[in-house]
ZAPATI-422800 format. One record per residue (C-alpha): x, y, z. Coordinates in pm, whole numbers, always signed. Example, Ala and Ser with C-alpha at 12.3 -4.5 7.8 and 13.67 -1.06 7.14 Angstrom:
BEGIN
{{+1230, -450, +780}}
{{+1367, -106, +714}}
//
This chain:
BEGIN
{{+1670, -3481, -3458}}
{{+1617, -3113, -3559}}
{{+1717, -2948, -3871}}
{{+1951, -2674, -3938}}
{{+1714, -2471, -4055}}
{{+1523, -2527, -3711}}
{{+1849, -2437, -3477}}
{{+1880, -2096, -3729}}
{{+1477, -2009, -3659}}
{{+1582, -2048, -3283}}
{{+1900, -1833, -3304}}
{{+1682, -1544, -3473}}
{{+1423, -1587, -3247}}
{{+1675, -1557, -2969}}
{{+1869, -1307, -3091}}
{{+1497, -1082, -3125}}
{{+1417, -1198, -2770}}
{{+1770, -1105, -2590}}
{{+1797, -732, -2806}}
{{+1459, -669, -2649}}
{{+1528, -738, -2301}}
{{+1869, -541, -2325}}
{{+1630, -283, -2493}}
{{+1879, -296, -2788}}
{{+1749, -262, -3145}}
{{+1637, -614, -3254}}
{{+1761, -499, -3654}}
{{+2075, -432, -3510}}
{{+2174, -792, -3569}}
{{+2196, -870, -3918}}
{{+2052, -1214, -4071}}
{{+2386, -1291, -4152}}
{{+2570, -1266, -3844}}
{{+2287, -1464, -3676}}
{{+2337, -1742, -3964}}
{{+2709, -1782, -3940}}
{{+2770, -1798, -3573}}
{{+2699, -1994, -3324}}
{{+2481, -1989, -2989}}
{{+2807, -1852, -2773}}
{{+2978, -1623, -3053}}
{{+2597, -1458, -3115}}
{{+2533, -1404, -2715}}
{{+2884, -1259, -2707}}
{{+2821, -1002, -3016}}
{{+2472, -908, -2869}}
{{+2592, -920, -2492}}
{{+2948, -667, -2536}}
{{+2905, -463, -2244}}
{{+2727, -670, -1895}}
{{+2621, -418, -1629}}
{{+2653, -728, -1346}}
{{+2921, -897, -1423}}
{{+2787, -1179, -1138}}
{{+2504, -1216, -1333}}
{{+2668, -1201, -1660}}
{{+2882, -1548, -1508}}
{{+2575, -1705, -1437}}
{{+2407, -1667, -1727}}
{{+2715, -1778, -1949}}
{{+2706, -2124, -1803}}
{{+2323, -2183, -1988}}
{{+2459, -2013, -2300}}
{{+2764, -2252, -2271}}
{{+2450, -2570, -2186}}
{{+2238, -2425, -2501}}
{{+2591, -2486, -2713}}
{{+2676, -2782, -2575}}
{{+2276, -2896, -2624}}
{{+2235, -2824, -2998}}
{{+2547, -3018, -3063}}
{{+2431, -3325, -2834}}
{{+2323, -3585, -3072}}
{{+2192, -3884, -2879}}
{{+2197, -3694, -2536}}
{{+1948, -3468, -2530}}
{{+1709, -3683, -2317}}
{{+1931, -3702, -2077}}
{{+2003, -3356, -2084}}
{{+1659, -3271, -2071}}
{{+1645, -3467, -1768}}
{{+1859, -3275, -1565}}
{{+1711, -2996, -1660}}
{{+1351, -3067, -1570}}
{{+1536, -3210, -1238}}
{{+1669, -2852, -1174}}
{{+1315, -2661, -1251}}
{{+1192, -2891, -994}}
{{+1192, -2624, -735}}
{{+1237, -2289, -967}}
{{+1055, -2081, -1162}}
{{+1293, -1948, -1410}}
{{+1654, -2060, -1413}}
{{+1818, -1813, -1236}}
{{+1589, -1796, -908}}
{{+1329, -1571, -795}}
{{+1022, -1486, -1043}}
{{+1143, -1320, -1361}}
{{+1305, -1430, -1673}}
{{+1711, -1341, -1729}}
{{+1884, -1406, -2036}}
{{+1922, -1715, -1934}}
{{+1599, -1828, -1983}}
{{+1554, -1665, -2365}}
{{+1862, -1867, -2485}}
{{+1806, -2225, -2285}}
{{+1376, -2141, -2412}}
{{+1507, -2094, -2796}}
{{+1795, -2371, -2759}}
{{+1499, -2671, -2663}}
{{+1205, -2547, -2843}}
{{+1420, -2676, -3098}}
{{+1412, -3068, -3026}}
{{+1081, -3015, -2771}}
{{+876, -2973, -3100}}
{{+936, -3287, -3225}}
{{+925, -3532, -2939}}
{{+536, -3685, -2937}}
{{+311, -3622, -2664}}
{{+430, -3901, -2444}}
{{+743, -3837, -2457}}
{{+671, -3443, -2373}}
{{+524, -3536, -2050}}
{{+839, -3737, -1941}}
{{+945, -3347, -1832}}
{{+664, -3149, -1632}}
{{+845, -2914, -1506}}
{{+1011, -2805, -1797}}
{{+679, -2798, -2001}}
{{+517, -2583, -1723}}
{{+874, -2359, -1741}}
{{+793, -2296, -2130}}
{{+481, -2243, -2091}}
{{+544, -1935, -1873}}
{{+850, -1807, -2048}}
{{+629, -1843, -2431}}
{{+384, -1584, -2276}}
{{+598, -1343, -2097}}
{{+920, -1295, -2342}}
{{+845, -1177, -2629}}
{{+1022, -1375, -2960}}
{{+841, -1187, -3224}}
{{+741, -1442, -3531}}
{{+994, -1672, -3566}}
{{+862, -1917, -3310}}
{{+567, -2123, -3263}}
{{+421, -2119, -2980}}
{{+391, -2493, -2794}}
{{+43, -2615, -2728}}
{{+37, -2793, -2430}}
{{-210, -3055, -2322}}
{{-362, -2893, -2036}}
{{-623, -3085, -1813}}
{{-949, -2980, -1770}}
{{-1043, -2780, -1472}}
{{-1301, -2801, -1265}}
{{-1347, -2528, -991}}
{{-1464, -2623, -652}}
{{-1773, -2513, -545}}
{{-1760, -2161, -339}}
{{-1733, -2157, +39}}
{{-2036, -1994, +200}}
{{-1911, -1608, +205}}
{{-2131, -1559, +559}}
{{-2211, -1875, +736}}
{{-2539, -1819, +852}}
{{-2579, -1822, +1233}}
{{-2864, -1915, +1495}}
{{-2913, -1632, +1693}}
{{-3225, -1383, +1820}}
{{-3239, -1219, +1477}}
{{-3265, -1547, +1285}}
{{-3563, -1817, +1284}}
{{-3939, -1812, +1200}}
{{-4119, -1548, +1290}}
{{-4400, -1807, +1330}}
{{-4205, -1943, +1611}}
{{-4120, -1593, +1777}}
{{-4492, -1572, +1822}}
{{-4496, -1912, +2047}}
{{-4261, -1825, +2242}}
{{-4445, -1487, +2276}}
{{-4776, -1661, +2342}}
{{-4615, -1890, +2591}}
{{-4465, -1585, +2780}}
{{-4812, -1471, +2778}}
{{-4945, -1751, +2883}}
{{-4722, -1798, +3189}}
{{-4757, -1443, +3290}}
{{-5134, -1500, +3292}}
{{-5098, -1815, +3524}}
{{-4945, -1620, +3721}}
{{-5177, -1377, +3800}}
{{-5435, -1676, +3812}}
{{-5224, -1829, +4088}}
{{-5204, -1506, +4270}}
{{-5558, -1431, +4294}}
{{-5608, -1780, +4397}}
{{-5391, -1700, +4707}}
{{-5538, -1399, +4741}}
{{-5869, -1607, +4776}}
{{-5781, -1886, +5020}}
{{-5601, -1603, +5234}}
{{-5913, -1371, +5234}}
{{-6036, -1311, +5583}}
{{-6383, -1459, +5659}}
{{-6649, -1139, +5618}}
{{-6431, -930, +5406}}
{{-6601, -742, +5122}}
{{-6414, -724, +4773}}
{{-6526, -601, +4449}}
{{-6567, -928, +4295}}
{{-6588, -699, +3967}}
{{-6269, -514, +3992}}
{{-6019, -756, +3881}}
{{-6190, -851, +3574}}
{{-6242, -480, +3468}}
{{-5863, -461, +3480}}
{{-5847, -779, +3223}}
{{-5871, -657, +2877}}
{{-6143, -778, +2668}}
{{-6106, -1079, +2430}}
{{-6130, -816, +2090}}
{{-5907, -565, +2254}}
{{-5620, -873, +2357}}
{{-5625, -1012, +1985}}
{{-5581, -675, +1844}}
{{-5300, -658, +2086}}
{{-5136, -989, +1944}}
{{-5180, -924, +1676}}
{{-4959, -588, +1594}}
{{-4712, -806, +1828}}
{{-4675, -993, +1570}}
{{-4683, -759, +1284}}
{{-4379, -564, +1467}}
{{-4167, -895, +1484}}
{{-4213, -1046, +1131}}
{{-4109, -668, +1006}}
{{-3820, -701, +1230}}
{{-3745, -1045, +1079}}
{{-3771, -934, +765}}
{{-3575, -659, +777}}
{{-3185, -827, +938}}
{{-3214, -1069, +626}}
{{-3231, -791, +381}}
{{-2975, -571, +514}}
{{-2724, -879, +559}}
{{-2796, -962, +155}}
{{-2754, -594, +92}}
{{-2382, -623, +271}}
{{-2291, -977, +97}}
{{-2330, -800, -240}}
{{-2072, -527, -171}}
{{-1800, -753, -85}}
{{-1881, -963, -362}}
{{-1625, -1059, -624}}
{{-1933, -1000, -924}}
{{-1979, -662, -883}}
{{-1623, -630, -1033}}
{{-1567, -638, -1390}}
{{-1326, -768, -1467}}
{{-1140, -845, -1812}}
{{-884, -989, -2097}}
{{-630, -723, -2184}}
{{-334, -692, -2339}}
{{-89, -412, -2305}}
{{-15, -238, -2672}}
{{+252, +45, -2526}}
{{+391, +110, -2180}}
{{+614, +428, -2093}}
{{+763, +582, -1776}}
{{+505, +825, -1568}}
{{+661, +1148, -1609}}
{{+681, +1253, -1270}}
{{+643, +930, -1024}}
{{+958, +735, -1068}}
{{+803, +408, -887}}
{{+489, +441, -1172}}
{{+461, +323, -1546}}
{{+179, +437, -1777}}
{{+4, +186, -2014}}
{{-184, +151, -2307}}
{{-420, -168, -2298}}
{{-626, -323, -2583}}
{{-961, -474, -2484}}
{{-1069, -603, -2865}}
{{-1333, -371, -3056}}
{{-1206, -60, -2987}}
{{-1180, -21, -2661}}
{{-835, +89, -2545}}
{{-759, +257, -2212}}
{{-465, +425, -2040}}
{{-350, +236, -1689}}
{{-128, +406, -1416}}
{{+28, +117, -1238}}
{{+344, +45, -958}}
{{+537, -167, -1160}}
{{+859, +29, -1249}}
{{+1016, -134, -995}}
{{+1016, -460, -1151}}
{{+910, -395, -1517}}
{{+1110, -152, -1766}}
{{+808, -1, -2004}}
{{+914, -279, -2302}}
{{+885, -568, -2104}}
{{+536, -484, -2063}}
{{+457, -446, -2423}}
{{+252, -745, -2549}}
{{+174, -900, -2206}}
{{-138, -1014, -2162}}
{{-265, -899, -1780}}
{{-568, -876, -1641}}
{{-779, -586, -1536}}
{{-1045, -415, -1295}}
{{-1239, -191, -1604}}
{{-1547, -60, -1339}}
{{-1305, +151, -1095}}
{{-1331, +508, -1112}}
{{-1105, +700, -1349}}
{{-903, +924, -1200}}
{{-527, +1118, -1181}}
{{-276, +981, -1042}}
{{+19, +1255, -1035}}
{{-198, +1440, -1281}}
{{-211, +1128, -1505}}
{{-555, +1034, -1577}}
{{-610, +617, -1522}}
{{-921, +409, -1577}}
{{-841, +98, -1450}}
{{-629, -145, -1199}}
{{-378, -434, -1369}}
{{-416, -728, -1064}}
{{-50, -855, -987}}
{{+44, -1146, -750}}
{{+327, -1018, -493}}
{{+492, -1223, -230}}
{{+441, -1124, +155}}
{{+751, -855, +121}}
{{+684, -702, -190}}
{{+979, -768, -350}}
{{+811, -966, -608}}
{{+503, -825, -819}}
{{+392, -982, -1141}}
{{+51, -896, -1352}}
{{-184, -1175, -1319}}
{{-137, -1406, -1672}}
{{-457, -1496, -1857}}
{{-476, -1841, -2044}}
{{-336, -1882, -2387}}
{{-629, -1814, -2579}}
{{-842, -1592, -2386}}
{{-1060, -1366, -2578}}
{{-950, -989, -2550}}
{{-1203, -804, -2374}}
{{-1377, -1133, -2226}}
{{-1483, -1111, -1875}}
{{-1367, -1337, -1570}}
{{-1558, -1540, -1460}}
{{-1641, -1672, -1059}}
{{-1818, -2000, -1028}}
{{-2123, -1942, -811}}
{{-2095, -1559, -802}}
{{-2322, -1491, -1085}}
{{-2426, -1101, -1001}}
{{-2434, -828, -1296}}
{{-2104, -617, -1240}}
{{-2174, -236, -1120}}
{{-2120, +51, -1421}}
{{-1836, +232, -1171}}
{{-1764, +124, -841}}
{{-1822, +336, -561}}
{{-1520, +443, -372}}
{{-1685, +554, -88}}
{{-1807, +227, +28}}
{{-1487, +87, -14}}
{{-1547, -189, -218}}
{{-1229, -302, -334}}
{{-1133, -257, +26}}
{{-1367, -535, +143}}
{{-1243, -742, -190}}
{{-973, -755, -239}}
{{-817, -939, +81}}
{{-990, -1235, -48}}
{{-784, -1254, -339}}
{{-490, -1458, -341}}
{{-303, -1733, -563}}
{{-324, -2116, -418}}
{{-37, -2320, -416}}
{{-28, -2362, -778}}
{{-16, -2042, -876}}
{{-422, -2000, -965}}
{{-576, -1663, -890}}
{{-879, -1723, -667}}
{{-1131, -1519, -493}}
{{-1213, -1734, -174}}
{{-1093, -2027, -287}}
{{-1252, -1969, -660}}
{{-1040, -1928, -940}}
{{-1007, -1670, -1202}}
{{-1181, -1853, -1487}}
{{-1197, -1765, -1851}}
{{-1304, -1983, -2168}}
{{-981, -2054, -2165}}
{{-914, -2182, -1821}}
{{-807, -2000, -1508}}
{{-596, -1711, -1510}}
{{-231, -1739, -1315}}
{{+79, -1595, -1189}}
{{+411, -1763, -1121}}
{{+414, -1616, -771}}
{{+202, -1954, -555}}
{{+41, -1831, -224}}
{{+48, -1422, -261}}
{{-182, -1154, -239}}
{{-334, -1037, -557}}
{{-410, -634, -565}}
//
């Protein structure tokens, strides 16, 4: 059973969690007040004014399951049962893609007694494990939680598809073999004439005079028909040559390695100052390297509830303004076929800032700055997409890090 002491960690690291998603101030709530009240009295001191009072109702029932939970000696399994029983078919607890309120209070409330069941008995509930896994790196608690270390199972990518099945046509084949079939043409064409002179022969009226001469002046000579045959030749192994090197030099534009792309995470965010549907970010890269990122995600991110999210980013695009705000780089999100839901791609726990992602069996060097001309990303990027599990692929290929593949809670969307 948990401690006291463990149920007052949770209620500070709840009460941190809910003042930032209400964009309150997190030292508005004294140490006190969080100490001597309980999980409904402490929502209902941080929570005094709801904007939806819908929502407000639904998220009051998990406050009222967390209070019930904490107090539930003996039950919790059980409880814990249902609940993995409703994640079943949900991302976060109140539909759709992104944490509410509910989700910080029910994630702080069983944190509690999830840290000290054993490992067996932790994967007696998938789906909630897989639920805290995603809320831990998306909300932010500040310090006073651990973070859970789940068991994950290694991962082994499938091998890539062939990007351009190679096909038998006129341009493909031996050149070796373009010759027979050149020598046989040659060779039929000169039976022919054989056969015609032969008629011409056993047709010829008795006591004509031909120039028995005059049809083998017309031959060419043996040097002069090599020489012939042999710039033939020449002319089609050039030709052969050439289609397989322009059809590599295509395959390496709309290849996923000539991106680079990395680990960041995102230090401050703030509203564009004069595109409401944009948000401007600061990102971290490790050593140094911090750059500012104009993205769309206003729509479905305030500025704070982008601060300390790991995402993942194109670094090689162009810099450039976007209303007059300069950006040097693209965050990849996961939306669903309407666009109603966008989410930044989530690296693994323990991805290295700055660390590259990785395709396996697309090995190339990444280009310095892509070229927007030859519209690269164009050709790329509808080949990105999450699989049914939520793993960002490239053809099939997942997102890979040191860590493991990168994310998003959004299965079977578009990534851009």
């Amino acid at each position: 059973m948990a401690a006291a002491a463990d149920f007052t960690q949770s209620k500070q690291a709840m009460s941190y969690a809910l003042c930032k998603h209400l964009n309150l101030d997190p030292n508005s709530i004294s140490s006190t007040l969080i100490k001597e009240n309980d999980i409904v009295s402490l929502f209902s001191h941080i929570v005094t004014s709801p904007q939806d009072e819908v929502l407000f109702l639904h998220v009051k029932k998990w406050v009222d399951f967390s209070s019930n939970f904490a107090v539930s000696d003996g039950e919790q399994h059980a409880v814990l049962g249902n609940l993995n029983q409703h994640l079943s078919q949900m991302s976060v607890l109140l539909g759709g893609f992104k944490p509410s309120a509910a989700d910080i209070i029910v994630f702080a409330t069983v944190h509690v007694f999830m840290c000290h069941l054993s490992d067996s008995e932790l994967q007696k509930y998938p789906n909630i494990l897989r639920w805290m896994d995603y809320i831990q790196n998306v909300v932010d608690f500040g310090m006073t939680l651990q973070k859970i270390n789940l068991t994950k199972s290694i991962f082994n990518p499938p091998a890539p598809a062939p990007s351009h099945p190679k096909k038998a046509d006129k341009g493909d084949g031996d050149p070796n073999s373009k010759k027979a079939v050149s020598g046989q043409k040659n060779a039929d064409k000169s039976d022919g004439a054989a056969d015609s002179k032969k008629a011409a022969g056993e047709n010829k009226v008795p006591g004509d005079k031909a120039n028995p001469t005059s049809a083998k002046n017309n031959k060419p000579s043996g040097d002069k028909k090599k020489a012939q045959e042999k710039t033939a030749g020449k002319t089609t192994e050039a030709a052969a040559e050439k289609a397989p090197q322009k059809s590599a030099e295509k395959d390496s534009e709309c290849s996923v390695s000539i991106l680079n792309i990395q680990v960041g995470v995102i230090r401050k965010a703030w509203k564009h100052p004069s595109a409401d549907s944009l948000l401007v970010e600061e990102i971290d890269l490790g050593d140094g390297n911090v750059r500012q990122v104009v993205s769309g995600l206003a729509k479905f991110f305030s500025p704070d509830e982008l601060v300390n999210r790991h995402v993942v980013l194109i670094t090689n695009v162009k810099p450039g303004k976007l209303r007059d705000v300069m950006s040097a780089g693209l965050v990849l999100c996961a939306s669903n076929k309407d666009h109603t839901v966008v989410e930044p791609l989530i690296p693994p726990e323990g991805a290295k800032l700055g660390e590259r992602i990785s395709f396996a069996g697309f090995d190339g060097k990444p280009e310095d700055v892509l070229n927007p001309k030859k519209k690269q990303l164009d050709k790329i990027t509808p080949h990105l997409r999450t699989d049914e599990n939520g793993i960002a692929t490239f053809r099939g290929v997942p997102f890979t890090t040191s860590a493991g593949p990168c994310r998003s809670s959004v299965p079977n969307a578009d990534v851009k």
